[in-house]
Structure formats: structure tokens, C-alpha cells
Residue frames as a rotation matrix with the C-alpha (Angstrom) as fourth column:
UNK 1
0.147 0.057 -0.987 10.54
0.424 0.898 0.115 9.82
0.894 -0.436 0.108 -8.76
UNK 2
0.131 -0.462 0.877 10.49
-0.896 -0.433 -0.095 10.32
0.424 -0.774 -0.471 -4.99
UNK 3
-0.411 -0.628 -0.661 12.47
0.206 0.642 -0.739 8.54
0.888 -0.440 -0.135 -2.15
UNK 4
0.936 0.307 0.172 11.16
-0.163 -0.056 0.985 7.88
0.312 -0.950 -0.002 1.15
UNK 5
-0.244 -0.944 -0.224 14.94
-0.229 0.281 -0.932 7.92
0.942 -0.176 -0.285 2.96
UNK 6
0.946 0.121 -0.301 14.80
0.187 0.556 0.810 5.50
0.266 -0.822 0.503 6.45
UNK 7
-0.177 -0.905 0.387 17.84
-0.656 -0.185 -0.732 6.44
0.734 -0.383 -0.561 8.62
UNK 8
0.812 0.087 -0.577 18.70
0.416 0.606 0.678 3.88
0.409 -0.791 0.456 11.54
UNK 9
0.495 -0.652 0.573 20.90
-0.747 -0.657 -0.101 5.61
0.443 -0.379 -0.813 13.93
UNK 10
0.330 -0.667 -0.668 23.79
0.317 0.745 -0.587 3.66
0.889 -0.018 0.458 15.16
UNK 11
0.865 -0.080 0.496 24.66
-0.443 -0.584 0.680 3.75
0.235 -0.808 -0.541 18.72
UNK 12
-0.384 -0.905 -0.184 27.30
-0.830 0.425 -0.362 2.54
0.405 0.014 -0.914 20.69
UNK 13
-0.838 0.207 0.505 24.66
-0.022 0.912 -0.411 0.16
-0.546 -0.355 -0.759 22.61
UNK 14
0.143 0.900 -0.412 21.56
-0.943 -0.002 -0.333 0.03
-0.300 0.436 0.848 19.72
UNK 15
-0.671 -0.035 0.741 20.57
0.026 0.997 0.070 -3.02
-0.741 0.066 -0.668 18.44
UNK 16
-0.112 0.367 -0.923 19.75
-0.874 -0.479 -0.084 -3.67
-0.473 0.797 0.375 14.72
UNK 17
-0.080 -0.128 0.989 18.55
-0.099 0.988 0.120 -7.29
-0.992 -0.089 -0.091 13.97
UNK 18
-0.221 -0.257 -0.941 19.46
-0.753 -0.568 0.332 -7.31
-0.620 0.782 -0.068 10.46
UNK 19
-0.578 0.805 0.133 17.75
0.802 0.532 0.271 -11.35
0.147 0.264 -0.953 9.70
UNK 20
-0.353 0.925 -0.140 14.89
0.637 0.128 -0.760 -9.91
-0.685 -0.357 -0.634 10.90
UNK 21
-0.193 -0.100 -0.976 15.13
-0.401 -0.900 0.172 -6.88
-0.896 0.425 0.133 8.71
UNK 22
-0.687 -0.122 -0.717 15.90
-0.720 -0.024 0.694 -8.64
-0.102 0.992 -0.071 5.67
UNK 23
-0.869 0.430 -0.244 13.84
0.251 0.810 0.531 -11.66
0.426 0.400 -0.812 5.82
UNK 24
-0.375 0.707 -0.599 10.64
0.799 -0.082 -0.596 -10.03
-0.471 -0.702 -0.534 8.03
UNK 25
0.216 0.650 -0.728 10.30
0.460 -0.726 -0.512 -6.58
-0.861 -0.225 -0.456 7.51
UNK 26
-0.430 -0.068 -0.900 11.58
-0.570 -0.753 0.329 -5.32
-0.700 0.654 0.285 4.25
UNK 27
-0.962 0.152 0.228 9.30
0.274 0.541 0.795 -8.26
-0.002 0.827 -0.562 2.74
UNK 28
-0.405 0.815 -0.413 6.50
0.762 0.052 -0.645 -6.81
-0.505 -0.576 -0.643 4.43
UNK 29
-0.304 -0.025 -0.952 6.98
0.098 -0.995 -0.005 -3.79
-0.948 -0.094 0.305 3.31
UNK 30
-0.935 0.022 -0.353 7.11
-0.351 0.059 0.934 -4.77
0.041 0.998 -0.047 -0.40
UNK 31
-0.705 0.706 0.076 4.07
0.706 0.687 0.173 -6.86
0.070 0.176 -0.982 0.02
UNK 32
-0.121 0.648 -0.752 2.24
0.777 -0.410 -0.478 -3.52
-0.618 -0.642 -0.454 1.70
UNK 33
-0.074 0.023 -0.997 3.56
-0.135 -0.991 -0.013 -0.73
-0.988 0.134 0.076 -0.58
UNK 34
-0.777 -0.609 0.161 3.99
0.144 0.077 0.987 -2.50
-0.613 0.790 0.028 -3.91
UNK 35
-0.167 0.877 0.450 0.02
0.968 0.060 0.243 -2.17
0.186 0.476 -0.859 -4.75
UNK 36
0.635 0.517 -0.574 0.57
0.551 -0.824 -0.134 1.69
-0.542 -0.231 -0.808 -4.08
UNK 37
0.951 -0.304 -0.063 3.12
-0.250 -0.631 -0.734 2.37
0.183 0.714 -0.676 -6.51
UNK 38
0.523 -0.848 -0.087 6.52
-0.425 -0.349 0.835 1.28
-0.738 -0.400 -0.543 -4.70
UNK 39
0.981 0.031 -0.192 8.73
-0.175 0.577 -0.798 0.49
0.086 0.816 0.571 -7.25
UNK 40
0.107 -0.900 -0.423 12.28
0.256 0.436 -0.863 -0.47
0.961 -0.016 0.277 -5.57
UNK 41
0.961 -0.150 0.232 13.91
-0.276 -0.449 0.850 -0.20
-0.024 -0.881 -0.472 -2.27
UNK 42
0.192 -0.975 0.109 17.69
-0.076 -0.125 -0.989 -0.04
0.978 0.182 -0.099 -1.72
UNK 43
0.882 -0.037 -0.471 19.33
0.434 0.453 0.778 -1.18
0.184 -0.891 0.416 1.53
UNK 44
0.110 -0.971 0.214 22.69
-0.098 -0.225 -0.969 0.44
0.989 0.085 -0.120 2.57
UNK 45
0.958 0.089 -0.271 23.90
0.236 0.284 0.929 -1.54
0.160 -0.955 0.251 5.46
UNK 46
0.898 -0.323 0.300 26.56
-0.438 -0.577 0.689 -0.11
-0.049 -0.750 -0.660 7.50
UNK 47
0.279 -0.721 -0.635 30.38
0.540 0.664 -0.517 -1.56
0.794 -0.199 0.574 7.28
UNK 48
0.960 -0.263 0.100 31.57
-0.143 -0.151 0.978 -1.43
-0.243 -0.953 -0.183 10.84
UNK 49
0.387 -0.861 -0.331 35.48
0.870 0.221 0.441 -1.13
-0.306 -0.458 0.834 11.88
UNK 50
-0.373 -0.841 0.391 38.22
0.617 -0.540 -0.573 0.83
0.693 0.027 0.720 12.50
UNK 51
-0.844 -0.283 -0.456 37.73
0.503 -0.122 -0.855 3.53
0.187 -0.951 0.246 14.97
UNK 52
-0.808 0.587 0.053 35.03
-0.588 -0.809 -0.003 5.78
0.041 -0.034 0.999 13.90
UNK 53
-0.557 0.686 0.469 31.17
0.312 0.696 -0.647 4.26
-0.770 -0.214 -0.601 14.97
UNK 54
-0.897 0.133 0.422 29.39
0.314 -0.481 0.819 5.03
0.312 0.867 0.389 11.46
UNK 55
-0.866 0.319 0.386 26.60
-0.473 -0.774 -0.421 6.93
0.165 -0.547 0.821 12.18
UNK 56
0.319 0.938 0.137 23.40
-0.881 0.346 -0.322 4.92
-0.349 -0.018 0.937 11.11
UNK 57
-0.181 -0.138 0.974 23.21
-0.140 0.984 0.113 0.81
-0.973 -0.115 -0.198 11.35
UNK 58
-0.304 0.315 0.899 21.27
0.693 0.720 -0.018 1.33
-0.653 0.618 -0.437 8.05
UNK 59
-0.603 0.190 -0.774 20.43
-0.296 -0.955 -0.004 3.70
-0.740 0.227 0.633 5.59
UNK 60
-0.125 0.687 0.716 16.64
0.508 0.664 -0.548 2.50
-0.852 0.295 -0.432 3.39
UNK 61
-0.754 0.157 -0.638 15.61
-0.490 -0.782 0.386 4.11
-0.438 0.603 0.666 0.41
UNK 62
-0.284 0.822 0.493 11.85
0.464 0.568 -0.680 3.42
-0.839 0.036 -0.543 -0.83
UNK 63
-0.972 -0.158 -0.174 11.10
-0.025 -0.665 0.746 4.70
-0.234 0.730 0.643 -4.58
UNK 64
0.102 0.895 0.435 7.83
0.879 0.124 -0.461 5.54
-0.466 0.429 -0.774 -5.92
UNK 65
0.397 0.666 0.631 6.12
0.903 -0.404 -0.142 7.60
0.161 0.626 -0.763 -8.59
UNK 66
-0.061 0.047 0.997 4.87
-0.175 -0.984 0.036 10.01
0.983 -0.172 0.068 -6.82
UNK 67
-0.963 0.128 0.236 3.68
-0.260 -0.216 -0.941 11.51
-0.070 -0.968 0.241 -3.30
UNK 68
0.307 0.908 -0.285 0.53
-0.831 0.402 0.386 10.30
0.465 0.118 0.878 -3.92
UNK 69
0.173 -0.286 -0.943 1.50
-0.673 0.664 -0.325 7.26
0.719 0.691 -0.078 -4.06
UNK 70
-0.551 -0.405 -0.730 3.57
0.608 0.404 -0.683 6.88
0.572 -0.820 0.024 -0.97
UNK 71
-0.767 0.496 0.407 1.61
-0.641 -0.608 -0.468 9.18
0.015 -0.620 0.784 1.02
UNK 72
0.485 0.815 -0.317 -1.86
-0.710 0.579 0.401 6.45
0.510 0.030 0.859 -0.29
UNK 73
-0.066 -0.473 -0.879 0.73
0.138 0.868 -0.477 3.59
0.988 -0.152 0.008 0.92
UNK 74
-0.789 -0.606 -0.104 2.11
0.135 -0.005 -0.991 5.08
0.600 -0.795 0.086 4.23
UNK 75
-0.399 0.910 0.114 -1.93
-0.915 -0.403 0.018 6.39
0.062 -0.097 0.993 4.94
UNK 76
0.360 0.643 -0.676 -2.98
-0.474 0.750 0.461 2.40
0.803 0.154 0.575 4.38
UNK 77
0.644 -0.578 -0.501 0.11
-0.066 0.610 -0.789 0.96
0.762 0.541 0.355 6.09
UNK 78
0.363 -0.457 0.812 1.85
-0.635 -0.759 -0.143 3.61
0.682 -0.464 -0.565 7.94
UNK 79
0.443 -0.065 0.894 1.16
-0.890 0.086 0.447 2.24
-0.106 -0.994 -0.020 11.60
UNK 80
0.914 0.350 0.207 1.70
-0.344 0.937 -0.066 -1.39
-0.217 -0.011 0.976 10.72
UNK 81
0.429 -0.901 0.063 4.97
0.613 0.240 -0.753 -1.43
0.663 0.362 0.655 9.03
UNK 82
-0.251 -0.762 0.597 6.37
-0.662 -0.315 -0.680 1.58
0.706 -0.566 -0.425 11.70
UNK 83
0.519 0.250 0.817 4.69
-0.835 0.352 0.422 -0.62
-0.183 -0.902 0.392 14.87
UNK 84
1.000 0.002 -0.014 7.38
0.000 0.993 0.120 -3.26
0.014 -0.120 0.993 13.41
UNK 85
0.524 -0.806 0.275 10.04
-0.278 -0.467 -0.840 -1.51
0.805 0.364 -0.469 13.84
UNK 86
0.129 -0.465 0.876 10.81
-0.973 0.113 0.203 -2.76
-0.194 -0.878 -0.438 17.58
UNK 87
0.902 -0.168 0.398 11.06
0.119 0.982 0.146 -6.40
-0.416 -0.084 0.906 16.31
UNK 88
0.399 -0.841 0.365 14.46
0.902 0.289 -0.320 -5.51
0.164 0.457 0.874 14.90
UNK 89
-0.408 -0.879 0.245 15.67
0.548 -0.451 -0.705 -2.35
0.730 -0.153 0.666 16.54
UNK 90
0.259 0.560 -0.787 15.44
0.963 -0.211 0.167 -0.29
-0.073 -0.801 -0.594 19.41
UNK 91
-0.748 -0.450 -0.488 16.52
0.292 -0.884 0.366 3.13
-0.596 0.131 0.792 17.97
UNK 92
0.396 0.871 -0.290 13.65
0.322 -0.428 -0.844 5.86
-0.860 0.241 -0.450 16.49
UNK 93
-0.362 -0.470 0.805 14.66
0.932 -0.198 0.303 5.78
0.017 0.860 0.510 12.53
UNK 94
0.032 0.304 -0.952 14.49
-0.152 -0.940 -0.305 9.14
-0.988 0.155 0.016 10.85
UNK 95
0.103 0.288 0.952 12.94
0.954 0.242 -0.176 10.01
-0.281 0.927 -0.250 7.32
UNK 96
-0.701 -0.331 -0.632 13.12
-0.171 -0.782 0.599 12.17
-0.692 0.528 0.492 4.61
UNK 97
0.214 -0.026 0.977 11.40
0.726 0.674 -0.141 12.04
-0.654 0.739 0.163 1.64
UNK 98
-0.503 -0.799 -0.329 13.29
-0.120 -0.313 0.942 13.45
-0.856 0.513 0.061 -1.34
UNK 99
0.989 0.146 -0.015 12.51
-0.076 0.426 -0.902 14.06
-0.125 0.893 0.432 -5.32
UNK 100
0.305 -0.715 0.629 14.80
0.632 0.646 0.428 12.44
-0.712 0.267 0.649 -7.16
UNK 101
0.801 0.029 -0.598 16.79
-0.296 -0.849 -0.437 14.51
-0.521 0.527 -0.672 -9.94
């Protein structure tokens, strides 16, 4: 299995609309990648307090197969699902992708 990993950096002034996330864009996504193979996504939203600012608002995790797979998805998709990233934050995520083990 590999992991596409989505970082959202946390600032002290970013903004991370996190409705919009869940109910907009991580259905989109499923709807876009799930006919290329995705077969789960994981969400790890930030807990906030105490003193330290945690680093990222969010932390995604997209599973598939293979690189095929996501590579045929992100290649169909790509622009469409990253060109919605400003409706719900204003910070350039970073990715990884990762095999699983």
C-alpha cells in the first residue's frame, strides 16, 4: 500500500476552514480518486492548547494500491482537487508519498 501524506502547516495567523474541509473537499476527493484505486483516507486534525502552536492544522493520509494508481488519479484530478485548496486554507500543504510497511 502507498500513502499520499497532506501536511497543513499551522501558523500563528493561517486559516483552516475545517466545515469546508470535511463536508466540501475531502468528499470531493473521494468522489475523484475512488475510481483510481483510493481505498481510505484518514484525517488527523490538530488538538490546539496549552502553550506550544502544533505544527500542522491537519495532517491527511490518502491510501491506495499502488503508484499507479495515485499517480492515474492525481494525473486526472491533480489540478482540480489542489485549485481547492484556497476555499478552506490559505497555507501551501506539503506531501509525501510513502509505502506502507
Amino acid at each position: 500500500m502507498v500513502r499520499l501524506t497532506v501536511l497543513y502547516p499551522k501558523t500563528e495567523n493561517s486559516q483552516f476552514d475545517l466545515t469546508y474541509y470535511l463536508e466540501k473537499h475531502i468528499p470531493l476527493v473521494k468522489e475523484r480518486l475512488t475510481p483510481f484505486g483510493l481505498t481510505g483516507v484518514d484525517m488527523n486534525e490538530a488538538i490546539t492548547g496549552g502553550e506550544a502552536l502544533p505544527p500542522y492544522a491537519m495532517i491527511t493520509f490518502l491510501a491506495f494500491n499502488t503508484t499507479d494508481e495515485l499517480e492515474k488519479g492525481m494525473g486526472t484530478h491533480g489540478a482540480e482537487l489542489l485549485g481547492d485548496i484556497p476555499n478552506f486554507t490559505d497555507v501551501q500543504p506539503l506531501t509525501q508519498v510513502v509505502q506502507v510497511r
